[in-house]
C-alpha positions as CSV (number, residue, x, y, z in Angstrom):
1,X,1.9,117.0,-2.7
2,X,-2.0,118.1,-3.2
3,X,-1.3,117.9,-6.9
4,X,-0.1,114.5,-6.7
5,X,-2.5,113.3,-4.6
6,X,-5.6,114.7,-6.9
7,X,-3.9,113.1,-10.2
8,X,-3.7,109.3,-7.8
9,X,-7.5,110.2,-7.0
10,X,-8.4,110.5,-11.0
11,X,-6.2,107.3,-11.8
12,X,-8.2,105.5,-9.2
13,X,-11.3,107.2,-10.4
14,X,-10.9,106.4,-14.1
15,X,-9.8,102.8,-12.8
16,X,-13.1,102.4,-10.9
17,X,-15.2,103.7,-14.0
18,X,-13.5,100.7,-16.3
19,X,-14.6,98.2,-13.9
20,X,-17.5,99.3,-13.7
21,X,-18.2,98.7,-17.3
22,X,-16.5,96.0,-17.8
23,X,-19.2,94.5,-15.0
24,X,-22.0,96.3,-16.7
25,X,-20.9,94.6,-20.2
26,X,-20.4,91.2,-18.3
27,X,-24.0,91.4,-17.0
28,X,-25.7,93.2,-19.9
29,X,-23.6,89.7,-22.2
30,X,-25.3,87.5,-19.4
31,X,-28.5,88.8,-19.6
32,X,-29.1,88.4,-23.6
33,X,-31.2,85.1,-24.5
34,X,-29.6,82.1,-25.8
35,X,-30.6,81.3,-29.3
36,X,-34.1,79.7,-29.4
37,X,-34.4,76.8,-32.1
38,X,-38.4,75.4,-32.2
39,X,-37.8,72.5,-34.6
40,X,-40.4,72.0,-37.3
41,X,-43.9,70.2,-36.4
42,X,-46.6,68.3,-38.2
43,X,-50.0,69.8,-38.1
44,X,-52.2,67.5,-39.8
45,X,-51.0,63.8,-41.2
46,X,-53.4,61.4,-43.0
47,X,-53.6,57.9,-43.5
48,X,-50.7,56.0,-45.0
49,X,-51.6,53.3,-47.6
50,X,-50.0,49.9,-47.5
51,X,-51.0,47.5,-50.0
52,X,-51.8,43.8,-49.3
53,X,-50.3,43.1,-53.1
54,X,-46.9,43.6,-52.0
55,X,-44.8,41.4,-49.3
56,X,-42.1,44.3,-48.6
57,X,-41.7,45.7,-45.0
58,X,-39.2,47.3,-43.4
59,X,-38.3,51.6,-43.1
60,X,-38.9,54.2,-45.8
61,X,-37.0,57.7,-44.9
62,X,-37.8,60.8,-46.1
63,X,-36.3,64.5,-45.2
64,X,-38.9,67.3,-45.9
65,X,-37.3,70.3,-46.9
66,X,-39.6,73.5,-45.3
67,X,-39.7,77.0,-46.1
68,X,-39.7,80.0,-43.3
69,X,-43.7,79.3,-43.6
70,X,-44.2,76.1,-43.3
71,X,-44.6,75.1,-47.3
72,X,-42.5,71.9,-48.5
73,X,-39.7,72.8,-51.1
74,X,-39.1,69.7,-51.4
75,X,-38.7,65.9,-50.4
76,X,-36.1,64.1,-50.6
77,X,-35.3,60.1,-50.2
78,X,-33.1,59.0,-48.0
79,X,-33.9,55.4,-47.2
80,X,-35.9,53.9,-50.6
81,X,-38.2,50.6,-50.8
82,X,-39.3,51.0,-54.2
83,X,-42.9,49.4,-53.8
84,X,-43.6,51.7,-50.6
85,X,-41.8,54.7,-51.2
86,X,-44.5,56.3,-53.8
87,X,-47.2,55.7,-51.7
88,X,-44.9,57.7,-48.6
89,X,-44.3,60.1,-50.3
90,X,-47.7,61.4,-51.9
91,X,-49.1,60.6,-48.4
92,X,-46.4,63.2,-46.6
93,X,-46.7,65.8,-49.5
94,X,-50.2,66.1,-48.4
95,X,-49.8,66.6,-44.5
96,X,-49.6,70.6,-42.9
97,X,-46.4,71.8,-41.6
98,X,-45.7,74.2,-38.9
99,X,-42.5,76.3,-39.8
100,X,-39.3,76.5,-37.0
101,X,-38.5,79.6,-35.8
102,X,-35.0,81.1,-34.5
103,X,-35.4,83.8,-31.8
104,X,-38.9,84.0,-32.4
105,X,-38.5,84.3,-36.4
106,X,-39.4,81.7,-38.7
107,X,-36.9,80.2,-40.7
108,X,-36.4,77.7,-43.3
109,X,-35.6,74.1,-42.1
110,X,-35.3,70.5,-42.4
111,X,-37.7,67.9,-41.2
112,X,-37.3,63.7,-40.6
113,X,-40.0,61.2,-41.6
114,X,-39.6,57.4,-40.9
115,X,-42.2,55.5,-42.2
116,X,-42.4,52.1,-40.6
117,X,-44.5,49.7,-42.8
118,X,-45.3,46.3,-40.5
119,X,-46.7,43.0,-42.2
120,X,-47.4,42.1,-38.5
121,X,-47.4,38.5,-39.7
122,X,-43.0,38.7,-40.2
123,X,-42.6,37.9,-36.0
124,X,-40.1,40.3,-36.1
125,X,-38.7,42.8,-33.5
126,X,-35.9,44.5,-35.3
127,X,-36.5,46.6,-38.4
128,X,-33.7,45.9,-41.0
129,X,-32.3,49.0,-42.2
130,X,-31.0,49.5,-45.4
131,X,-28.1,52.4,-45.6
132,X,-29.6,56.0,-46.1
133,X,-28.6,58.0,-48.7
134,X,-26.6,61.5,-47.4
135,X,-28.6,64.3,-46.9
136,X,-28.1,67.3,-49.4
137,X,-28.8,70.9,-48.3
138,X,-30.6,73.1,-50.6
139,X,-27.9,75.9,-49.8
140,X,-24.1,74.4,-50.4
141,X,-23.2,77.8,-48.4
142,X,-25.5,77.5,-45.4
143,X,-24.3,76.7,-41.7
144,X,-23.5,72.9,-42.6
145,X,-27.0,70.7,-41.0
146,X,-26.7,67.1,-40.5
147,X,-30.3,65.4,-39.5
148,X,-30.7,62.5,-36.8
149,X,-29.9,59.5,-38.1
150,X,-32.2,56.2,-37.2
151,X,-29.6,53.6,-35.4
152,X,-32.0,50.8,-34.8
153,X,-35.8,50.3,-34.7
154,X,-38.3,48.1,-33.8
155,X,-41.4,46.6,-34.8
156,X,-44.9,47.6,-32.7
157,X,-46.1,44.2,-32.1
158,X,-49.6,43.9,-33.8
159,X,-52.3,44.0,-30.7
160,X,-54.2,41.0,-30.7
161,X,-57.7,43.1,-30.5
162,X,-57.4,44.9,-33.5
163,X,-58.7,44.7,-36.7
164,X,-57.7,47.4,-38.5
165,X,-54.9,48.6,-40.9
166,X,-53.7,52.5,-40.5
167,X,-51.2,54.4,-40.1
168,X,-50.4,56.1,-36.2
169,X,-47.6,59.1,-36.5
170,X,-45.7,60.4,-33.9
171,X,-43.0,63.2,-33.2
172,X,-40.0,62.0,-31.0
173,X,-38.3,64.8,-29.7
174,X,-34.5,64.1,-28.9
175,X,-31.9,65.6,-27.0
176,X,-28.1,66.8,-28.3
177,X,-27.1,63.2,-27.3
178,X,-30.0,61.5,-29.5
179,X,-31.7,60.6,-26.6
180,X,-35.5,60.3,-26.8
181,X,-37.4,62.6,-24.6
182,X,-40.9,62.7,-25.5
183,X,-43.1,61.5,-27.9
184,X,-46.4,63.0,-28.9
185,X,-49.2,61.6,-31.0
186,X,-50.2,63.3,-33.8
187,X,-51.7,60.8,-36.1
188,X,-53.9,58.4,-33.2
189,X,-55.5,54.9,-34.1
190,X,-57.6,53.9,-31.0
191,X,-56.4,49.8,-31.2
192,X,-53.5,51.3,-32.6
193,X,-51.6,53.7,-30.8
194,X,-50.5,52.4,-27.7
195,X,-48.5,49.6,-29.1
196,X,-46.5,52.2,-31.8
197,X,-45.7,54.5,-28.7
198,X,-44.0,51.8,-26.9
199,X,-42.2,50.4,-30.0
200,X,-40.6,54.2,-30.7
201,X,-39.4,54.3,-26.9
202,X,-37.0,51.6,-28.2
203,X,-35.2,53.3,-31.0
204,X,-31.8,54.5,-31.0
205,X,-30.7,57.7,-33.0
206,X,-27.7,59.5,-33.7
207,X,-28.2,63.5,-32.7
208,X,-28.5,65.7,-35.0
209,X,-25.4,68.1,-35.9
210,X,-25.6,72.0,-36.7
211,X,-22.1,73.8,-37.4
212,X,-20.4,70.7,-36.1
213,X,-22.1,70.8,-32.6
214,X,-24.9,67.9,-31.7
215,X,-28.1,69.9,-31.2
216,X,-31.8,69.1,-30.0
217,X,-34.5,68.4,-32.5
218,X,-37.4,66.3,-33.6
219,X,-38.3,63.7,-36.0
220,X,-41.5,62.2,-37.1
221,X,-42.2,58.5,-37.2
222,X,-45.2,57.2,-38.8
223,X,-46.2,53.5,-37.7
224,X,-48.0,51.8,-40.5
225,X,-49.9,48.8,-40.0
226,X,-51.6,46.4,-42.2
227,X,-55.2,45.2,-41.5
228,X,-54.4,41.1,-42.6
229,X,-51.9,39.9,-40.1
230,X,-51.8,36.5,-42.7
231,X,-49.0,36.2,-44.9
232,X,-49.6,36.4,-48.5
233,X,-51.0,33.4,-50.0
């Protein structure tokens, strides 16, 4: 009887120990950080040039392709008007980039640039959009990325005491439904700045995608304006 007692005691003892693990691995599992993503960020971002020679208007995309230190690998065109494009793209070649980081590392990553460029004399308020082009990852074998995609814009209407031409950027942060939630100026034009602002509140976006799941992430929009707001004679 004693001995069968003493071997119920060890099977209840052993079964107590199990638990207990099991509830020390379920809280250790709990207590380990979710995966931090920091999206990529714009330093520094000049002026844009928009030429009074040329009547075209509309959306110029670009995807800037960073490495872990912040250093452009390369650009690459996604939405293309051939008269503006050029001038986009030496313009973003020059800004400073800050790197993303994973868990507190930096990593290599993918960064959106719409550049707006607005006659102010068209009357406007959408932005056509032409089709973009797909977006091609540097690594075929990577953890497949798809960037926001710009759904509808609008024109910043041209504020009626300004008389200057210049280019105000801004980073729109978005949630894993595309939603905006918060823009920050990076690039400011005093006339300027206020109006661009409240046109971005307007756009729509489609969330980016990482390993087929909609994540959080940022794009840049750069508002550029033209100093005439007179049509071209």
């Amino acid at each position: 009887m004693n001995g069968q007692m003493g071997r119920a005691l060890k099977i209840a003892a052993s079964a107590v120990q199990v638990l207990l693990c099991v509830l020390m691995g379920a809280a250790w599992v709990d207590a380990q950080p979710a995966q931090a993503f920091i999206p990529p960020d714009v330093l520094y971002a000049s002026d844009i040039p928009y030429s009074v020679a040329t009547a075209a208007a509309g959306v110029v995309t670009l995807a800037v392709n960073l490495d872990d230190g912040g250093n452009i690998i390369n650009v690459q065109v996604l939405r293309d008007i051939p008269t503006l494009t050029s001038g986009a793209l030496v313009a973003v070649r020059g800004w400073t980039y800050a790197p993303a980081s994973l868990n507190g590392k930096h990593v290599p990553s993918t960064l959106l640039v719409n550049v707006v460029f607005d006659p102010a004399y068209l009357q406007l308020k959408k932005v056509p959009l032409a089709p973009a082009e797909p977006f091609q990852p540097l690594d075929p074998k990577a953890t497949p990325y798809a960037p926001p995609q710009l759904l509808a814009a609008t024109y910043p209407l041209y504020p009626s005491d300004a008389s200057v031409g210049s280019a105000v950027v801004l980073a729109a942060n978005l949630d894993s439904g595309g939603a905006l939630t918060k823009v920050t100026v990076i690039r400011a034009v005093p006339t300027l700045t206020t109006a661009a602002s409240g046109s971005l509140k307007s756009w729509k976006f489609a969330a980016a995608v990482y390993a087929n799941t909609p994540v959080a992430t940022k794009v840049v929009v750069a508002m550029v304006f033209r100093k005439t707001a007179m049509p071209l004679q």
